[in-house]
C-alpha positions as a Markdown table, in Angstrom:
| # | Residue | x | y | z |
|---|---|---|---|---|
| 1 | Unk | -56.5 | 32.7 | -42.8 |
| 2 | Unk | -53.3 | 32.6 | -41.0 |
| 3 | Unk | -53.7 | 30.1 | -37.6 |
| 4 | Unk | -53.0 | 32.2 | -34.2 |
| 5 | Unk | -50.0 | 30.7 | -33.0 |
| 6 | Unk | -51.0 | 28.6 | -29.6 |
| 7 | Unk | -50.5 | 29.8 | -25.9 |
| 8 | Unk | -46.9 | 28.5 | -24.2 |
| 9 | Unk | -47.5 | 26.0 | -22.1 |
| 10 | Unk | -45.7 | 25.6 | -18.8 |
| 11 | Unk | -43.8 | 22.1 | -18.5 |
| 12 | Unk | -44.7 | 19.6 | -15.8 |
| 13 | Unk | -42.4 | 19.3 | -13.0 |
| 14 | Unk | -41.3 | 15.8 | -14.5 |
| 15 | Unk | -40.2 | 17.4 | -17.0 |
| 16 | Unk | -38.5 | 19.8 | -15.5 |
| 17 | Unk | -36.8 | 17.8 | -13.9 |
| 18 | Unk | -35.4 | 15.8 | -16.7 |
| 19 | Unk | -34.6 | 19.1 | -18.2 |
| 20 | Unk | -32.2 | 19.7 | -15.0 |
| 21 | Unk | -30.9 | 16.1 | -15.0 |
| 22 | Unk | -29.9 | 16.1 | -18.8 |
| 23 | Unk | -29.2 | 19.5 | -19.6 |
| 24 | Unk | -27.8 | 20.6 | -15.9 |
| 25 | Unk | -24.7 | 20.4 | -14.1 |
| 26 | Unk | -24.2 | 18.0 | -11.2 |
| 27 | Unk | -26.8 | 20.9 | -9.0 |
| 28 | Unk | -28.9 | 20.7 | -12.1 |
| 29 | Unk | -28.5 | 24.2 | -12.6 |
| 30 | Unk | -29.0 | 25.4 | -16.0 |
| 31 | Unk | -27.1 | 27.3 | -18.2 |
| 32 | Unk | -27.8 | 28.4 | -22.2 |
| 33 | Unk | -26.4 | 25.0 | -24.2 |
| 34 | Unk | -25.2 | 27.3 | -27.2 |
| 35 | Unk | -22.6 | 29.6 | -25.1 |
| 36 | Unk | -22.5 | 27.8 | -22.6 |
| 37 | Unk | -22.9 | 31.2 | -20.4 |
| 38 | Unk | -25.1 | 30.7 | -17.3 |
| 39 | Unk | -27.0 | 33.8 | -17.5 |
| 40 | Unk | -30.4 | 33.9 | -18.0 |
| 41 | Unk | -32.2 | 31.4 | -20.2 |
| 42 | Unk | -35.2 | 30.7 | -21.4 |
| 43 | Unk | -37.1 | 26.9 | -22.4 |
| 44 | Unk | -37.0 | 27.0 | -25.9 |
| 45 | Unk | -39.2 | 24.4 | -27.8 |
| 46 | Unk | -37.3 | 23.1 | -30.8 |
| 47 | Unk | -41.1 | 22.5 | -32.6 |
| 48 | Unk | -42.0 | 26.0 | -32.7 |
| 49 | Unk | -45.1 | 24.8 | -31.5 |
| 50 | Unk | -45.0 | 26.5 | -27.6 |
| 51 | Unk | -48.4 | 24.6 | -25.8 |
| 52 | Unk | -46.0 | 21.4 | -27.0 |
| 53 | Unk | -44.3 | 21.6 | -23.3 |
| 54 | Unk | -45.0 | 18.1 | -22.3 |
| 55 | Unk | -42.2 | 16.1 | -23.7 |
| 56 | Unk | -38.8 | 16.8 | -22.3 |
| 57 | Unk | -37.1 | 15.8 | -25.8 |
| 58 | Unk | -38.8 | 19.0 | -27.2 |
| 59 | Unk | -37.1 | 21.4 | -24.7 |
| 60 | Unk | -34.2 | 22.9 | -24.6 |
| 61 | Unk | -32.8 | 26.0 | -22.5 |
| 62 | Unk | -30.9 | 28.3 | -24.0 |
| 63 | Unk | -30.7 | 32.1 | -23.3 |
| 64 | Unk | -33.3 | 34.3 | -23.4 |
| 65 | Unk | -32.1 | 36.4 | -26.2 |
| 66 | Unk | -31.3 | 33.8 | -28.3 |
| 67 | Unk | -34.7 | 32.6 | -27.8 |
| 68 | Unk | -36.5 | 35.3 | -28.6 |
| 69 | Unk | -34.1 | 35.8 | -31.6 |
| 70 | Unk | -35.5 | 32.5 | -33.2 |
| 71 | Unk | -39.4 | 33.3 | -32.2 |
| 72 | Unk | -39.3 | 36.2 | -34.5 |
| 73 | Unk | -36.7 | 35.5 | -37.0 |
| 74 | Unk | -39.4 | 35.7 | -39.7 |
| 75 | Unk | -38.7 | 39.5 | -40.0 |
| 76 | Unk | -34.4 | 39.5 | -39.4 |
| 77 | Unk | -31.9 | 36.3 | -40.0 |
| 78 | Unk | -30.6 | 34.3 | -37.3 |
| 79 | Unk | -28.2 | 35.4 | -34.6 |
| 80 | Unk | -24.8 | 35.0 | -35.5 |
| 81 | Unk | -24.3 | 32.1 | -32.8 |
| 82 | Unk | -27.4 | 30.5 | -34.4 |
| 83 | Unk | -25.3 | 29.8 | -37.6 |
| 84 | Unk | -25.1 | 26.4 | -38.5 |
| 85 | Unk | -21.5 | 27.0 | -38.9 |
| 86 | Unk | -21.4 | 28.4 | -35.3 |
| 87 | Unk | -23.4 | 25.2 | -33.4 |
| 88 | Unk | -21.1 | 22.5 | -35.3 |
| 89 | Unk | -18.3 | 24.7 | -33.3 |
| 90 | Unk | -19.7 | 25.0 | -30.3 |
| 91 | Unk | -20.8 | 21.5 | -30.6 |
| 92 | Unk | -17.4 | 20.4 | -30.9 |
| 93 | Unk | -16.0 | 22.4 | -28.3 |
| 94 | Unk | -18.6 | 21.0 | -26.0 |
| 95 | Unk | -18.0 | 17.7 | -26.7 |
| 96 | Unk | -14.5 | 18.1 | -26.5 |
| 97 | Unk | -15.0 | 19.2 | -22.5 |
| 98 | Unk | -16.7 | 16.1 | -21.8 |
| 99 | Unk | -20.2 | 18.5 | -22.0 |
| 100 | Unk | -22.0 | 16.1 | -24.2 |
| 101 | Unk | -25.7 | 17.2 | -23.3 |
| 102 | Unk | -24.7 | 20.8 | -24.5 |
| 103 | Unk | -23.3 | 19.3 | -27.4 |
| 104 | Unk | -26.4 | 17.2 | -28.3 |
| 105 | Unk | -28.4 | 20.3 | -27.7 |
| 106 | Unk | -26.4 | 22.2 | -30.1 |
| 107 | Unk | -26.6 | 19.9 | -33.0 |
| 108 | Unk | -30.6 | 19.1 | -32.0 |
| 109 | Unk | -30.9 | 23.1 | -32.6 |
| 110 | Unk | -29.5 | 23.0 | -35.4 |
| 111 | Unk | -31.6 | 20.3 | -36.8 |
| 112 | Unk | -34.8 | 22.1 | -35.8 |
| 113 | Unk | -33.6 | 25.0 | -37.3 |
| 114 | Unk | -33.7 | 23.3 | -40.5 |
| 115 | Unk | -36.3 | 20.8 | -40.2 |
| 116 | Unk | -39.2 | 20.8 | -42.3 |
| 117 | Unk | -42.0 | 22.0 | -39.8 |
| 118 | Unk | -46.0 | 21.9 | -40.8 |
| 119 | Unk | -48.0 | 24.4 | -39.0 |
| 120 | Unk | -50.5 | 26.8 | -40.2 |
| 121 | Unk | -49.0 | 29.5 | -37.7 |
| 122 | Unk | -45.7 | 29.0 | -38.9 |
| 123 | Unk | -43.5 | 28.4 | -41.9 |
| 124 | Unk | -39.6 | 27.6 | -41.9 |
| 125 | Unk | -38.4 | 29.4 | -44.7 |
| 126 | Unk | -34.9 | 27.5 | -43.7 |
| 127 | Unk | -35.8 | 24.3 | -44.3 |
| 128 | Unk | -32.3 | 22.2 | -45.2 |
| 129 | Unk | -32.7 | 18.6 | -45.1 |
| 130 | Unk | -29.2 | 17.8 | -45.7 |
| 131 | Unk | -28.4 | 20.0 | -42.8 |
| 132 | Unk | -31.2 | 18.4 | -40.6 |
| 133 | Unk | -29.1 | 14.8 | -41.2 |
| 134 | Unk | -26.3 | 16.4 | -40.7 |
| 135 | Unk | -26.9 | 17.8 | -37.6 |
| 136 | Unk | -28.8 | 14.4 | -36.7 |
| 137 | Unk | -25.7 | 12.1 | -37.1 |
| 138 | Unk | -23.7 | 14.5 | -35.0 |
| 139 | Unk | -26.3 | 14.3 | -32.3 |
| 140 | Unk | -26.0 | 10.4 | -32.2 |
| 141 | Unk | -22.5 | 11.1 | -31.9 |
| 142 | Unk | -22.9 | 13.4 | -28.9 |
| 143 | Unk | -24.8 | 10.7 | -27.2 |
| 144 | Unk | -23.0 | 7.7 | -27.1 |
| 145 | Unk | -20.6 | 8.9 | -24.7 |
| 146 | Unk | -23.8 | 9.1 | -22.0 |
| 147 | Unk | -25.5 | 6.1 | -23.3 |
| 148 | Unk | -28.6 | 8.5 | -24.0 |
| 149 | Unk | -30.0 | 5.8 | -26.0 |
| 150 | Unk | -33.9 | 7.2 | -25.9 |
| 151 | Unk | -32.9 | 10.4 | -26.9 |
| 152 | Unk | -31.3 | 8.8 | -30.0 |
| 153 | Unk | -34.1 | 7.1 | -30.9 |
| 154 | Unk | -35.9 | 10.4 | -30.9 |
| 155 | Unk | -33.3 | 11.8 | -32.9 |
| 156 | Unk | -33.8 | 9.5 | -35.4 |
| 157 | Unk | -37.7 | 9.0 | -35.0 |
| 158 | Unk | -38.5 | 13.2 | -35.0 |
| 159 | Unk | -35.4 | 14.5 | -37.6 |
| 160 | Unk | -34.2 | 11.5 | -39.5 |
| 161 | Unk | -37.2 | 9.3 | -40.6 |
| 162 | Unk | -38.9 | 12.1 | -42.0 |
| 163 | Unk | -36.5 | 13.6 | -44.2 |
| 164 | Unk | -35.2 | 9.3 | -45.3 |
| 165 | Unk | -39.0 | 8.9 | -46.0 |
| 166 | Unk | -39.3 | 12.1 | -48.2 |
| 167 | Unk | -36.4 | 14.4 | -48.6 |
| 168 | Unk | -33.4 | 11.7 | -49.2 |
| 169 | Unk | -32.8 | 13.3 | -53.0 |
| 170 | Unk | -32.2 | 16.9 | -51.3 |
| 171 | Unk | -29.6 | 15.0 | -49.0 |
| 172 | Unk | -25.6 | 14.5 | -49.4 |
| 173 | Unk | -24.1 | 11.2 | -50.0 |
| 174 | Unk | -21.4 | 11.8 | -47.5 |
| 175 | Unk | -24.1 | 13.0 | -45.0 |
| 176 | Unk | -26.3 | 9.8 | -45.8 |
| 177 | Unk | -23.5 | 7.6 | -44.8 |
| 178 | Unk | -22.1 | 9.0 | -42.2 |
| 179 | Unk | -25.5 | 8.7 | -40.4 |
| 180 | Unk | -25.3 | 4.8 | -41.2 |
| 181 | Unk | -21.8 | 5.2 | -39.8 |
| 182 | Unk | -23.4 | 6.6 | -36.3 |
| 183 | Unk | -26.5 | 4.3 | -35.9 |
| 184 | Unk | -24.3 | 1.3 | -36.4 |
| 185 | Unk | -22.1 | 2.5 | -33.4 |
| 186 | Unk | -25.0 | 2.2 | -31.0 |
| 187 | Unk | -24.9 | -1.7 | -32.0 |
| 188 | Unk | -21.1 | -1.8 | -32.1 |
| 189 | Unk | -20.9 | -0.3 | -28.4 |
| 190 | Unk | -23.7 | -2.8 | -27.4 |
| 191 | Unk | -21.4 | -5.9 | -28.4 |
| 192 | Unk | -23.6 | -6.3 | -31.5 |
| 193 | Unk | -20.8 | -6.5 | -34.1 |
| 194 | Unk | -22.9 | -7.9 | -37.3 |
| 195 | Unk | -25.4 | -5.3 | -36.9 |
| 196 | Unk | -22.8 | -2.9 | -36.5 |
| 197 | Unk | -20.3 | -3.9 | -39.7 |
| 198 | Unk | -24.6 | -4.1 | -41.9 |
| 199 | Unk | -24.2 | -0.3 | -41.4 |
| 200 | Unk | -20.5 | 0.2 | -41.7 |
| 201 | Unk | -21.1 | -1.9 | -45.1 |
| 202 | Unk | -24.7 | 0.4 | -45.9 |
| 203 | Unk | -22.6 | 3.8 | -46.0 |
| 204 | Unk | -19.7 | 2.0 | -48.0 |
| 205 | Unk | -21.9 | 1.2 | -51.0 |
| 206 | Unk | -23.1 | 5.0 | -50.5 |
| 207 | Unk | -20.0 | 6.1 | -51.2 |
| 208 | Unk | -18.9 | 4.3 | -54.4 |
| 209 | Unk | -20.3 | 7.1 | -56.3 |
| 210 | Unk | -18.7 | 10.3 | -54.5 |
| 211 | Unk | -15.6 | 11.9 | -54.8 |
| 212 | Unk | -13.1 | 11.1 | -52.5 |
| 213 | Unk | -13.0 | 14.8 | -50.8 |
| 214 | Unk | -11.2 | 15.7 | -47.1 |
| 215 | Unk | -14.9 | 15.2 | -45.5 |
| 216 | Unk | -15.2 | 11.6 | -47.2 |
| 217 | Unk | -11.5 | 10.5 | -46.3 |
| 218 | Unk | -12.2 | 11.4 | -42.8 |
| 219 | Unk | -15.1 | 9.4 | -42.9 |
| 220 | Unk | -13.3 | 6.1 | -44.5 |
| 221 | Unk | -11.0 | 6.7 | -41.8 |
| 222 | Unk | -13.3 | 6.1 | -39.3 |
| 223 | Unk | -15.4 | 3.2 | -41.1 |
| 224 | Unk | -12.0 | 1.7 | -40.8 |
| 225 | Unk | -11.4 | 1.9 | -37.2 |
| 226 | Unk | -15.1 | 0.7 | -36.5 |
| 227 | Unk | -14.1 | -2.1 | -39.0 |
| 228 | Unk | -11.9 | -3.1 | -36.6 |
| 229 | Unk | -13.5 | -2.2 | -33.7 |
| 230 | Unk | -16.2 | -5.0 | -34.9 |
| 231 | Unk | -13.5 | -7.7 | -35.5 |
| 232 | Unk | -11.9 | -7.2 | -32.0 |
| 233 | Unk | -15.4 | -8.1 | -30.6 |
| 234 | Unk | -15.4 | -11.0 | -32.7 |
| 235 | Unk | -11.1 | -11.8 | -32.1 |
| 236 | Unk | -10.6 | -11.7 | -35.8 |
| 237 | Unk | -7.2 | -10.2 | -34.7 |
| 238 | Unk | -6.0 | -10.6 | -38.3 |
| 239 | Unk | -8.6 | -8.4 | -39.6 |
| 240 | Unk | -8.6 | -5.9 | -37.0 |
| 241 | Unk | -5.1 | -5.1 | -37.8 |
| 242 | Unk | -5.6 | -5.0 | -41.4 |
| 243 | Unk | -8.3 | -2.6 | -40.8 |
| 244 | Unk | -6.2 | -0.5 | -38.3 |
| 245 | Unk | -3.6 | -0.5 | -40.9 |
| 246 | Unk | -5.9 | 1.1 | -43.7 |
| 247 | Unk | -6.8 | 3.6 | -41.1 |
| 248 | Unk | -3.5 | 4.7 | -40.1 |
| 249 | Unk | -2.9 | 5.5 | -44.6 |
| 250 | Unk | -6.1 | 7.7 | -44.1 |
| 251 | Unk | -5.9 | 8.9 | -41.1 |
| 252 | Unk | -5.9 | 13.2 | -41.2 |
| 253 | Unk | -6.5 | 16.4 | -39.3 |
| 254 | Unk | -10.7 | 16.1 | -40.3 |
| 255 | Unk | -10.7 | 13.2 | -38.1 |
| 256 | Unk | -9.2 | 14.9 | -34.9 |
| 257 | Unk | -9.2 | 12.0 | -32.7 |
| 258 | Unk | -8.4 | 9.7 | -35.3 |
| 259 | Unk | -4.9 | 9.0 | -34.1 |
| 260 | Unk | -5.3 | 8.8 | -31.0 |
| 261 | Unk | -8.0 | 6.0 | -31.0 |
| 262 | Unk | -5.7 | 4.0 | -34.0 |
| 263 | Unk | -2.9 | 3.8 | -31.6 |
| 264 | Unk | -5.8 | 2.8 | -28.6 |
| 265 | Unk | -6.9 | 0.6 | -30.2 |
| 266 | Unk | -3.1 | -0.9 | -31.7 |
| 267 | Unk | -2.8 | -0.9 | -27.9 |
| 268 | Unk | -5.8 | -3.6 | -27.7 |
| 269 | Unk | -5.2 | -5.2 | -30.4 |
| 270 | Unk | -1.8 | -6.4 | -28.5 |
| 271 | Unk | -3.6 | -7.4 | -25.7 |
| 272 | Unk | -4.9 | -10.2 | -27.4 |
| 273 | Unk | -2.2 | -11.4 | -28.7 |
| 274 | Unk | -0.9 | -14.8 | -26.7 |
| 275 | Unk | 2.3 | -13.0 | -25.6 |
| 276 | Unk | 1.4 | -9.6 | -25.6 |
| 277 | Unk | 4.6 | -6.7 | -25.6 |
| 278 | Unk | 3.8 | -5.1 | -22.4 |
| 279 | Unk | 6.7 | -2.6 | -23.2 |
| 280 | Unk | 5.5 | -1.8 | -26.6 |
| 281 | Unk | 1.3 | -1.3 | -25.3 |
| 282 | Unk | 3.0 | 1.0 | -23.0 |
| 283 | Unk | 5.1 | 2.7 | -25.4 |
| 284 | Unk | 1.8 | 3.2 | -28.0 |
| 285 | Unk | -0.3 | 4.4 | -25.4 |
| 286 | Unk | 2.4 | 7.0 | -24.1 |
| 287 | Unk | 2.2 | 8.2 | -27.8 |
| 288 | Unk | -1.3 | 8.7 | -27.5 |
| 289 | Unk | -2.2 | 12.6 | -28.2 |
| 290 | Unk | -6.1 | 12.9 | -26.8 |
| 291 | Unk | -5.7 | 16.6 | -27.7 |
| 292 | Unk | -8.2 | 17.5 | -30.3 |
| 293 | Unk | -8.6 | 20.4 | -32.9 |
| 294 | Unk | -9.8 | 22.7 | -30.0 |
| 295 | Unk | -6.8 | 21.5 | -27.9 |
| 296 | Unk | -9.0 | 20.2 | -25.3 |
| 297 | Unk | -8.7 | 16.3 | -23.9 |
| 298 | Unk | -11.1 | 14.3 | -25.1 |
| 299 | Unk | -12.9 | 12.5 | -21.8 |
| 300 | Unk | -14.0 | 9.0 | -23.6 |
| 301 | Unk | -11.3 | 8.4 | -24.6 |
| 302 | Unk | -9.0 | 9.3 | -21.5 |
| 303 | Unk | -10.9 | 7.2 | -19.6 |
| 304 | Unk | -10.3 | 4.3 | -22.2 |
| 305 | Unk | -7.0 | 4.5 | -22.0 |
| 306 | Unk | -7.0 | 3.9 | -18.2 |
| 307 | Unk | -9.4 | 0.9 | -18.8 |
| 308 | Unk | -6.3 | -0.6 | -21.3 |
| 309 | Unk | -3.6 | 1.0 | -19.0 |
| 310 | Unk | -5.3 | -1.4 | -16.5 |
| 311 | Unk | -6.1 | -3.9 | -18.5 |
| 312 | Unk | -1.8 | -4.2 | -19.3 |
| 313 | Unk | -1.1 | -4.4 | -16.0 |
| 314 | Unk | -4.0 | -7.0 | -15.2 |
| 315 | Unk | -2.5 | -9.4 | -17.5 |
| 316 | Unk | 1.2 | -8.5 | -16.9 |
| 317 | Unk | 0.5 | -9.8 | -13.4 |
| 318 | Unk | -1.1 | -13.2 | -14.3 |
| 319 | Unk | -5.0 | -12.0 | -13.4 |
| 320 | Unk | -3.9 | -9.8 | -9.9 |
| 321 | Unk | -5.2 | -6.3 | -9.2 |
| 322 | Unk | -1.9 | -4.5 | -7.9 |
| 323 | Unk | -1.6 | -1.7 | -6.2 |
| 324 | Unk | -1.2 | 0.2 | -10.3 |
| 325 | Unk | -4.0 | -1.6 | -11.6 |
| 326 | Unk | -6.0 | -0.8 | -8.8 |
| 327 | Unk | -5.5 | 3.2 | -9.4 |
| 328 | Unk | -6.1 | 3.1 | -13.2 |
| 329 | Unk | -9.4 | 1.6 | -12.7 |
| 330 | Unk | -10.3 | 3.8 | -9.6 |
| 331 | Unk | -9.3 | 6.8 | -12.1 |
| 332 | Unk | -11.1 | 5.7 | -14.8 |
| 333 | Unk | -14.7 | 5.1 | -12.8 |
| 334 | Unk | -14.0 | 8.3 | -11.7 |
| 335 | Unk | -14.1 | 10.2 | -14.5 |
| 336 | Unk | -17.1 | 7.5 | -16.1 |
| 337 | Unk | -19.0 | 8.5 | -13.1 |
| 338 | Unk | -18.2 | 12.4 | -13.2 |
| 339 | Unk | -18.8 | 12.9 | -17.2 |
| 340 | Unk | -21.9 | 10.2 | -16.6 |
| 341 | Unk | -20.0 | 8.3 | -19.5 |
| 342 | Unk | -19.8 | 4.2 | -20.3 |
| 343 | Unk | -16.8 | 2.4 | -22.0 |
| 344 | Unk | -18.3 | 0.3 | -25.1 |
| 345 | Unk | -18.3 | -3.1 | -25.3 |
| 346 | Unk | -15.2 | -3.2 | -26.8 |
| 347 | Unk | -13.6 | -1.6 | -24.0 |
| 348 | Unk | -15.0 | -3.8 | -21.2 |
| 349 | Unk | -11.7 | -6.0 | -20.2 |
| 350 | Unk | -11.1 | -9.1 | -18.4 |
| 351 | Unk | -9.7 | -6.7 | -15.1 |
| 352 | Unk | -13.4 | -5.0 | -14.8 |
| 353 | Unk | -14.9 | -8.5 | -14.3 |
| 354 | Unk | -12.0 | -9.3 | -11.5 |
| 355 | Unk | -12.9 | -6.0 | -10.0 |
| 356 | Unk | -16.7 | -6.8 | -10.1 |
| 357 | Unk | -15.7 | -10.1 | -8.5 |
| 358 | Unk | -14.5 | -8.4 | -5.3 |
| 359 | Unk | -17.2 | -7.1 | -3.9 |
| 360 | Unk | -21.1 | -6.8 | -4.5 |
| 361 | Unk | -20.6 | -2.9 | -5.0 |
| 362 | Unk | -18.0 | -3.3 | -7.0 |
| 363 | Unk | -20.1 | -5.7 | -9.4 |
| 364 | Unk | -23.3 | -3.5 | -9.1 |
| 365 | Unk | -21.2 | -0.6 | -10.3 |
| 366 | Unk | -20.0 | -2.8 | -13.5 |
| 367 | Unk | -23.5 | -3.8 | -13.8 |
| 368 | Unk | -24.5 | 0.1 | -14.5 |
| 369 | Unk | -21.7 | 0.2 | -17.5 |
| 370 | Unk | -22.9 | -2.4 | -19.4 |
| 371 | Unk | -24.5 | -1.1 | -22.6 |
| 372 | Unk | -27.8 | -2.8 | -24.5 |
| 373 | Unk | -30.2 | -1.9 | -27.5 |
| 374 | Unk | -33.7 | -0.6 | -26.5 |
| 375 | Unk | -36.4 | -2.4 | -28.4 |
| 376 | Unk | -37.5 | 1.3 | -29.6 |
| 377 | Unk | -33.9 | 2.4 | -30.6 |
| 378 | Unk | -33.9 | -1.1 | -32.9 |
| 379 | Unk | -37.1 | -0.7 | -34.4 |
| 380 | Unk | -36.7 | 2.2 | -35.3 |
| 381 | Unk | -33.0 | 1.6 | -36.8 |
| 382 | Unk | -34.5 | -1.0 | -38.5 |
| 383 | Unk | -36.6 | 0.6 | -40.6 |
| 384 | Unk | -34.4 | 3.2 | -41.5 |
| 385 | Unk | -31.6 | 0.4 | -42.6 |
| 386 | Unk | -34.3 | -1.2 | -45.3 |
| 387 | Unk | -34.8 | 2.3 | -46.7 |
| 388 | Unk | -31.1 | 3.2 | -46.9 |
| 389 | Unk | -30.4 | -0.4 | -48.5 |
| 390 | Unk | -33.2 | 0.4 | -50.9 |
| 391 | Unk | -31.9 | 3.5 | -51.7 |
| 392 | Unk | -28.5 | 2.0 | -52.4 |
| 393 | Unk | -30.2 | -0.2 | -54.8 |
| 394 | Unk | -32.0 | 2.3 | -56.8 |
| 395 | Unk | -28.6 | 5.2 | -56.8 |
| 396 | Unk | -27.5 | 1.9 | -59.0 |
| 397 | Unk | -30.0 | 2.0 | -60.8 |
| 398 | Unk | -29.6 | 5.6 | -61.8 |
């Protein structure tokens, strides 16, 4: 006999509250995180399992209609803007406006929509796990910007470790390593380089076997950039440019942003050089296009280019914050502190530490920007790298 289907459960006021901080807008007032509309919205929980009200990573407001549209989509399909074609667009578009809770909460709707879901009340007769990974290593992606590093380890504890453990066969190579690709990044943006380049090196050995298609030259693109990314932290300025230069061959419109953070990261790569070209960082970065597919700017990486902008006039000045310098960085807090985003490691110049120097609020506020690894983020990575790597082993197998 069919289980009833337990009573909803109304959230703590924690939780609630987490709900406001994370999903809201500077009021933490609410608004559905698929349109984007603030009309009226309900608390839907991504489970299906409504007494399940206690953890905030389970909750997710969206509007009341669309709600109710996935509560009974046993008897009728999914709304149109429940498509998973339709939350990897709004996803991006989100993401594009510097909205990178909404964004998360689109691609974490989409992976619930997919995932595999036990209950004797319910039965998801949608279950994708390629989609679910999919939509997981997009959600990783949506987080980094905000440093949301415990709700990436939920991503990857709830979504991901369930479908590696079981499911990997029903899974796309290309999907596979691009979420290697986005759990390394946490380690790269940390400073953690080696740990980083392991899972850059994971999802190329996934990829030997796969055609090269638009999707998986996008994604050699970006392995390429994060190549480098990892030898700048390490001043292997040799290999950072080689890497940089295999981008730039690959580089296409699939990887929107690609450009734009090749020439960024040109611009760096100058930097530390022992005469840097002040004129030509200056001239690459005026040639930097942070207008994406949607046309939108894309906030991280403004606000990186102010921290190199700042970084080229700290050094073309022997080590003094002038008047220029001085408004770069005060623009580029600004809009960290407004789109709650941090620079990565990478990103962290010599000039933050001089500002930090000048005052005790100044260093408290550089203090806040430094990234880390959670011990529960790394566990839980770490398991999932020994499976992948096994994984590998056996596809060679095959």
């Amino acid at each position: 006999m069919k289980e009833k289907k337990p009573i909803r459960a109304k959230p703590p006021r924690a939780v609630e509250r987490e709900i406001a901080r994370f999903y809201g807008d500077p009021e933490g007032k609410l608004s559905c995180v698929v349109t984007g509309e603030d009309i009226e919205y309900s608390i839907h929980h991504l489970d299906d399992n409504p007494a399940n009200s206690s953890s905030f990573y389970n909750l997710l407001p969206i509007s009341s209609e669309l709600n109710s549209n996935i509560e009974y989509s046993f008897s009728h399909d999914l709304a149109p803007e429940l498509k998973s074609d339709n939350l990897r667009l709004k996803s991006s578009e989100h993401y594009a406006r510097g909205k990178y809770s909404h964004a998360y909460g689109c691609c974490v709707l989409g992976a619930s929509l997919a995932f595999p879901w036990e209950y004797g009340w319910s039965r998801n007769l949608r279950v994708d796990p390629d989609a679910v990974i999919e939509f997981s290593a997009n959600a990783l992606l949506n987080l980094r910007p905000i440093n949301e590093i415990a709700y990436a380890s939920h991503v990857l504890s709830t979504y991901v470790v369930p479908i590696v453990r079981k499911h990997m066969l029903c899974v796309e190579m290309p999907n596979v390593a691009r979420l290697a690709v986005e759990i390394g990044s946490y380690y790269r943006d940390a400073g953690n380089n080696v740990e980083g380049q392991i899972f850059v090196d994971i999802a190329r050995n996934l990829l030997l076997r796969t055609g090269v298609s638009g999707r998986v030259r996008s994604l050699l693109t970006r392995m390429s950039v994060h190549e480098a990314i990892n030898r700048l932290i390490i001043n292997d300025n040799i290999g950072a440019k080689e890497s940089l230069i295999s981008a730039e061959t690959k580089v296409d419109s699939l990887y929107s942003m690609g450009d734009a953070n090749i020439k960024l990261y040109k611009a760096q790569l100058n930097l530390r050089e022992d005469k840097p070209d002040f004129d030509m960082i200056n001239e690459i970065l005026g040639q930097v296009n942070t207008r994406n597919r949607v046309g939108i700017s894309t906030t991280w990486t403004d606000a990186e280019i102010l921290l190199t902008k700042a970084q080229a006039q700290f050094q073309r000045y022997q080590g003094k914050i002038e008047f220029q310098t001085q408004e770069y960085i005060t623009k580029a807090l600004d809009k960290f502190t407004r789109c709650k985003i941090l620079p990565t490691r990478a990103f962290f110049p010599q000039v933050l530490g001089s500002f930090s120097a000048d005052s005790s609020a100044n260093e408290m506020i550089v203090r806040k920007m430094i990234r880390s690894i959670t011990p529960e983020f790394n566990n839980i990575s770490e398991r999932i790298k020994l499976w992948l790597i096994d994984f590998v082993r056996r596809s060679r197998v095959l």
